[in-house]
matplotlib code that plots the C-alpha trace (Angstrom):
import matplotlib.pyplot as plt

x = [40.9, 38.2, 35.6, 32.4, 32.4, 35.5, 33.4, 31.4, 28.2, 26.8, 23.2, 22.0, 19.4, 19.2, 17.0, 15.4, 14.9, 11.1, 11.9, 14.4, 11.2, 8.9, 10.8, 11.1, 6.8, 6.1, 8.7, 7.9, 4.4, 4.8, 6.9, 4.4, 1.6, 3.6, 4.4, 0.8, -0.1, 2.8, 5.6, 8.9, 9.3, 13.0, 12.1, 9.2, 10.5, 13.6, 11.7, 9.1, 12.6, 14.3, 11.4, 8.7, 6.1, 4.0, 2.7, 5.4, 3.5, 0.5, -2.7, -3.2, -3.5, -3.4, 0.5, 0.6, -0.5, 1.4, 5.3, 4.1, 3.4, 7.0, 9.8, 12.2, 15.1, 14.5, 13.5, 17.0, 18.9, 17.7, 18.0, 21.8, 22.6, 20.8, 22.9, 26.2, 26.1, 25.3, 29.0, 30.6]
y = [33.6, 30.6, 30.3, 29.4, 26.5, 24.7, 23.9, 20.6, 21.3, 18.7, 17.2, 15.3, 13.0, 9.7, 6.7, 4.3, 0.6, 2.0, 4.8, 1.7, -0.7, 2.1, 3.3, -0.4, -1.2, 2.5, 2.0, -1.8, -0.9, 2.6, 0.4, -2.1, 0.7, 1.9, -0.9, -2.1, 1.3, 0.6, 3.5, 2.9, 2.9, 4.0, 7.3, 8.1, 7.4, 9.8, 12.5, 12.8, 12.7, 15.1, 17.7, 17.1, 16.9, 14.1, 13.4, 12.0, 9.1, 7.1, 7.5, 4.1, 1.7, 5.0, 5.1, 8.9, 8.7, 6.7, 8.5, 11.6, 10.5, 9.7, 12.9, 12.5, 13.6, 10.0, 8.4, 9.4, 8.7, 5.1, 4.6, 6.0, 3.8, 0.5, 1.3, 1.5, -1.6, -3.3, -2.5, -3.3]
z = [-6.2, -6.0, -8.4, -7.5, -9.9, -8.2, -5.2, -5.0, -4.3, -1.1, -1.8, 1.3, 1.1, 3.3, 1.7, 3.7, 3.0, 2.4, 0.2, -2.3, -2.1, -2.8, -5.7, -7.4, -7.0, -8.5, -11.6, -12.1, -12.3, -14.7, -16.9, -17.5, -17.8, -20.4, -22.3, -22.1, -23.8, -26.3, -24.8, -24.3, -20.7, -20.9, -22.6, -21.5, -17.2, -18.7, -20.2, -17.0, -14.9, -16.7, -17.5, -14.6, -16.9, -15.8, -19.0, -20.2, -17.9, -19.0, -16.3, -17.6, -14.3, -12.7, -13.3, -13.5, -9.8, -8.4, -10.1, -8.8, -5.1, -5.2, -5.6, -8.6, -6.7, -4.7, -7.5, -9.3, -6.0, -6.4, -9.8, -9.5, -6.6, -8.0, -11.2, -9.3, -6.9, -10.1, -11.6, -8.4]

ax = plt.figure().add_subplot(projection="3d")
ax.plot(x, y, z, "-o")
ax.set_aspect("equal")
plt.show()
């Protein structure tokens, strides 16, 4: 008998050059927002990905605005794949 937990689960999602250029202004710019207001960008990019809550992100330089005009699914899938051609 198969459990339902033995089955990879398929996510599809298709980036486009746009979506990997969009991603990199958005989190250069929220990282220096933050760090201009004294955050750790790490933590504080973590905790808004991992919870939702956008106020884990400074409206400073309207950085709130521009992270949420941007889903965190594609925001993860870049993160994920910039982290793994790295280690290639």
């Amino acid at each position: 008998m198969s459990d339902a937990h033995d089955k990879t689960a398929l996510f599809s999602y298709q980036a486009f050059e746009e979506d990997s250029a969009a991603v990199r202004t958005v989190l250069e710019h929220v990282n220096e927002a933050l760090q201009d207001k004294g955050y750790n960008p790490y933590s504080q990019i973590v905790g808004y990905l991992i919870s939702g809550d956008p106020t884990f992100i400074t409206s400073h330089q309207n950085a709130r605005s521009l992270i949420l005009q941007i889903e965190r699914d594609i925001i993860l899938e870049e993160l994920v794949r910039h982290y793994l051609k790295q280690a290639e």
